[in-house]
N, C-alpha and C positions, 0 to 999 in steps of 0.2 A: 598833655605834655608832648614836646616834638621833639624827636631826637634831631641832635646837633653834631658832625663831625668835628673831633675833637680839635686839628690845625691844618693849615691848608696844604702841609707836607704827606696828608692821608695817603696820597698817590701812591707816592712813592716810599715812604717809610713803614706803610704796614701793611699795603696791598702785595708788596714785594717779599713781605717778611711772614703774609700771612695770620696777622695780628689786627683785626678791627679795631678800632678804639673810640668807640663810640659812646658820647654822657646821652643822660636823662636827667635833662634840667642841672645840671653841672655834677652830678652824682654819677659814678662809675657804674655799671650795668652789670660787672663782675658777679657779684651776689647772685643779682638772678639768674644768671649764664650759669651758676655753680648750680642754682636749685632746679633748674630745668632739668641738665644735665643729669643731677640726684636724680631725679624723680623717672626720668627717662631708662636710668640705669637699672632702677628697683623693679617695673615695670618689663625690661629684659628678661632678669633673671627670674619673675615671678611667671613669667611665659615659658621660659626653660623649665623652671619646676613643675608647672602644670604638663606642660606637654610630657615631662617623663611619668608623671604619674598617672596621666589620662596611658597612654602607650601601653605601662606595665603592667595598670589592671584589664588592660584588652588582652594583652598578650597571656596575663596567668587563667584570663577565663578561657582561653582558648582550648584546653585541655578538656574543660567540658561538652565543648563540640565535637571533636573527633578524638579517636584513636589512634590516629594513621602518623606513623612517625615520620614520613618522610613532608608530612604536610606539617608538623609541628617543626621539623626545623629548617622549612622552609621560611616560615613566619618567625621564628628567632632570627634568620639571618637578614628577613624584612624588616622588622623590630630596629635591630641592631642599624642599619643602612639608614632607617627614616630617622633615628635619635641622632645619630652620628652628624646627615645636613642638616638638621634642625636644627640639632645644637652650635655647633660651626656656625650656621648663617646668622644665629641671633648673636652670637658672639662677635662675628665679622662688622654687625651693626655696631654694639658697643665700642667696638674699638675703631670704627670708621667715626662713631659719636665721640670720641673720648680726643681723637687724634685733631679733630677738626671743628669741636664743640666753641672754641669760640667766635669762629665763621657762619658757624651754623645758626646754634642760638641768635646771636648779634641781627641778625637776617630775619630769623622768627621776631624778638621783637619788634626790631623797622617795620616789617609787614604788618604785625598786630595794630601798633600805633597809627599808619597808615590807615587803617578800616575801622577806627572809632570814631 
């Protein structure tokens, strides 16, 4: 199947707007730009979730290494720092995916199609 620019006003009616509109075989591409998107998103926050829970059990074992309290709330406030851009950055991607998803996608399939 070859993707087809929907009319010849592409230029300037959805380049300018930000809106691709691009068919697959005359069926809107919509759907799958949703399911990428889905699956992209689930994929986000199941990396946030790991990462806090990989972190906390580092952080709760860390008590069995030392005593020294100034090295235990060094590592909380290292804890605290590394969750904090972790989380932000993966987040900053969802909503950089979410704001521009269908530019984005639209682009991942042409390229896919492309290399079949």
């Amino acid at each position: 199947m070859k993707l087809e620019l929907n009319s010849t006003n592409y230029a300037v009616n959805n380049i300018a707007n930000n809106r691709p509109c691009y068919k697959k075989g005359g069926i809107k591409v919509k759907g799958k730009i949703n399911k990428m998107f889905s699956n992209d998103s689930v994929l986000i926050f199941i990396y946030i979730a790991l990462m806090w829970a990989i972190l906390t059990v580092v952080r709760n074992n860390l008590k069995f290494l030392t005593d020294d309290t100034a090295v235990l709330m060094f590592m909380n406030v290292l804890w605290i720092v590394i969750l904090g851009f972790g989380t932000l950055a993966l987040i900053a991607v969802f909503m950089h995916l979410k704001n521009h998803k269908e530019r984005i996608y639209t682009e991942d399939i042409e390229n896919g199609e492309r290399f079949k």
